[in-house]
C-alpha positions as CSV (number, residue, x, y, z in Angstrom):
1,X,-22.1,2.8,-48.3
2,X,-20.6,6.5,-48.3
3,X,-18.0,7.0,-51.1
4,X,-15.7,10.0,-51.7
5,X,-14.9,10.9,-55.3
6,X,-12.6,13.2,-55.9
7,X,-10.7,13.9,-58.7
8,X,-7.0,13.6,-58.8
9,X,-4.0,17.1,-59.8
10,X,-1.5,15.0,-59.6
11,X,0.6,11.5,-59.8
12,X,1.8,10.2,-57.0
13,X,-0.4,9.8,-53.3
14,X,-1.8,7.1,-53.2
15,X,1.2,5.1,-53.4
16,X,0.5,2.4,-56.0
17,X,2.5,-0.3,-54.5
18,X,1.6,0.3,-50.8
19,X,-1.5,1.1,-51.2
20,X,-2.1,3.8,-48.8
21,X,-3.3,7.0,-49.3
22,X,-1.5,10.0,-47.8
23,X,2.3,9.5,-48.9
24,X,3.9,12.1,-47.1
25,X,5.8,13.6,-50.0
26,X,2.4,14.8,-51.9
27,X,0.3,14.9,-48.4
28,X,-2.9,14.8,-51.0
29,X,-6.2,16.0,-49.9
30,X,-5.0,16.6,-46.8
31,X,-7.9,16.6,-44.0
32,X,-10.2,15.3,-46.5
33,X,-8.9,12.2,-45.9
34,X,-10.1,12.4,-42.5
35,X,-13.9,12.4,-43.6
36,X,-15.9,9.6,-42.6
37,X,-16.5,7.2,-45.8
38,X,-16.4,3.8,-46.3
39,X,-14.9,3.9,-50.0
40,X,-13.0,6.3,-52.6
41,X,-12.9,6.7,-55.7
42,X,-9.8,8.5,-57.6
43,X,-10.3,10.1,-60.5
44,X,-7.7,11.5,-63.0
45,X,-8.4,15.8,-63.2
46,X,-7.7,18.3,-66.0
47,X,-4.8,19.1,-64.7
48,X,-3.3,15.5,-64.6
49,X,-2.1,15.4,-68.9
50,X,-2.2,11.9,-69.8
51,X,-5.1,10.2,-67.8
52,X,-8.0,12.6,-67.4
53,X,-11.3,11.2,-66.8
54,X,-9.4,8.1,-66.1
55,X,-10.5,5.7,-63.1
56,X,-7.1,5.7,-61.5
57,X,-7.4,4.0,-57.9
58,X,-10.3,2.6,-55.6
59,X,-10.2,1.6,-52.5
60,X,-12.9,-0.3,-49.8
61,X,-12.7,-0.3,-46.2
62,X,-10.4,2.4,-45.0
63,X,-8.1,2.2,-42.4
64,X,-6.8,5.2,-40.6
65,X,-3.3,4.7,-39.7
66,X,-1.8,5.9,-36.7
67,X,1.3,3.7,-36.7
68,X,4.6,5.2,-35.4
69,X,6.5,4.7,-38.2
70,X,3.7,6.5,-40.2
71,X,2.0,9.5,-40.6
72,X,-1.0,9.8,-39.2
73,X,-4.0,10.5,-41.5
74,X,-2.5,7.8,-44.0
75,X,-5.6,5.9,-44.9
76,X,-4.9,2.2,-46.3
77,X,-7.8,-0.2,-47.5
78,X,-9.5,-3.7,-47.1
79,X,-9.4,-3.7,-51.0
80,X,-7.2,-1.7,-52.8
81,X,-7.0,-1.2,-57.0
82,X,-4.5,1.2,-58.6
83,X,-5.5,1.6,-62.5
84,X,-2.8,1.2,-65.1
85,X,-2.8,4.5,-67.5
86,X,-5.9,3.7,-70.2
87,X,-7.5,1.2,-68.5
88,X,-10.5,2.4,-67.1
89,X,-12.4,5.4,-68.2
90,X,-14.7,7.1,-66.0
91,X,-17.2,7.6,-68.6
92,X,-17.4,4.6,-70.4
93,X,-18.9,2.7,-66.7
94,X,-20.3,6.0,-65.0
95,X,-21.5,8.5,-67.8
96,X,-23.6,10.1,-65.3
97,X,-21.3,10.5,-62.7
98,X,-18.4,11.7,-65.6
99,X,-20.7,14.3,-66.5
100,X,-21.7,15.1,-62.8
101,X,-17.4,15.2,-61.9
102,X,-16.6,17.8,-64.6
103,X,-18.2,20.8,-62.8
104,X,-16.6,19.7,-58.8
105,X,-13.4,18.6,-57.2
106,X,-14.7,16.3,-54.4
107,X,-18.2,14.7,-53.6
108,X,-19.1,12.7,-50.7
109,X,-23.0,13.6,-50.3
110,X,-25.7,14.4,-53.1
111,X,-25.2,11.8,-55.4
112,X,-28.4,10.9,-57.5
113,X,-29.5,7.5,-57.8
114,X,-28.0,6.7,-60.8
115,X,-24.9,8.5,-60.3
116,X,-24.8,5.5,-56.7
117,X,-25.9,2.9,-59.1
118,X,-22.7,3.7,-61.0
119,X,-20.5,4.3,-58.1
120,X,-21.3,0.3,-57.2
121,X,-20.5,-0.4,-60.2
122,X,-17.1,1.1,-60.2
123,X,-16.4,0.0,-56.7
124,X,-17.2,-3.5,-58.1
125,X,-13.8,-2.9,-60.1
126,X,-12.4,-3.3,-56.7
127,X,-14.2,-5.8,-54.7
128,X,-12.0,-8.7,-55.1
129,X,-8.9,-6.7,-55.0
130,X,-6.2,-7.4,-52.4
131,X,-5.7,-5.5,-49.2
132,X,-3.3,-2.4,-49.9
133,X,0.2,-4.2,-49.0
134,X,1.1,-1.6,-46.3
135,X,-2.0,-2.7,-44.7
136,X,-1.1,-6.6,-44.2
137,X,2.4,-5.9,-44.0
């Protein structure tokens, strides 16, 4: 399984409560959205004050959308979990991949075998999460 991580500058895309990634108003990470992965993890950047190094969405399964009514390049997910603030450091499940995080924006290839072992354990967080509403809507 491919995963994106990619730490977060700002509040906002993915919407919480639809659970899609690419909310027109913050059009976050743009093309990268368009890279071919099977899961993402969100994590909260220095410049996001409050939750850095915080776990603050995952999602399984991507779905490209190309829907009228939205815009294409919104991705929404077979499983879908949105973090409340403070309940999930990156750290205290992935040390390795914390560490790895600090020094890069986005990864989606080179990740050591314990920084994958650590990714399935964070994208266990997820695995029993619902669709992203938009998605089954």
């Amino acid at each position: 399984m491919s995963t994106l991580v990619y730490k977060m500058t700002h509040p906002g895309d993915p919407d919480p409560d639809l659970g899609c990634w690419g909310v027109p108003e913050c059009d976050c990470m743009g093309s990268v959205r368009e890279w071919d992965y099977d899961s993402v993890i969100g994590i909260a950047g220095r410049t996001w004050t409050g939750r850095v190094g915080e776990i603050v969405w995952v999602g399984i399964g991507p779905h490209w959308t190309t829907v009228e009514r939205l815009v294409a390049g919104q991705v929404t997910f077979d499983h879908f979990r949105y973090f409340e603030e403070g309940e999930q450091m990156l750290d205290e499940i992935a040390p390795h991949l914390a560490a790895r995080m600090e020094n890069v924006r986005r990864m989606l290839h080179g990740f050591t075998n314990i920084e994958e072992e650590e990714i399935d354990d964070v994208l266990d967080l997820a695995r029993d999460a619902p669709a992203s509403p938009l998605l089954v809507a």
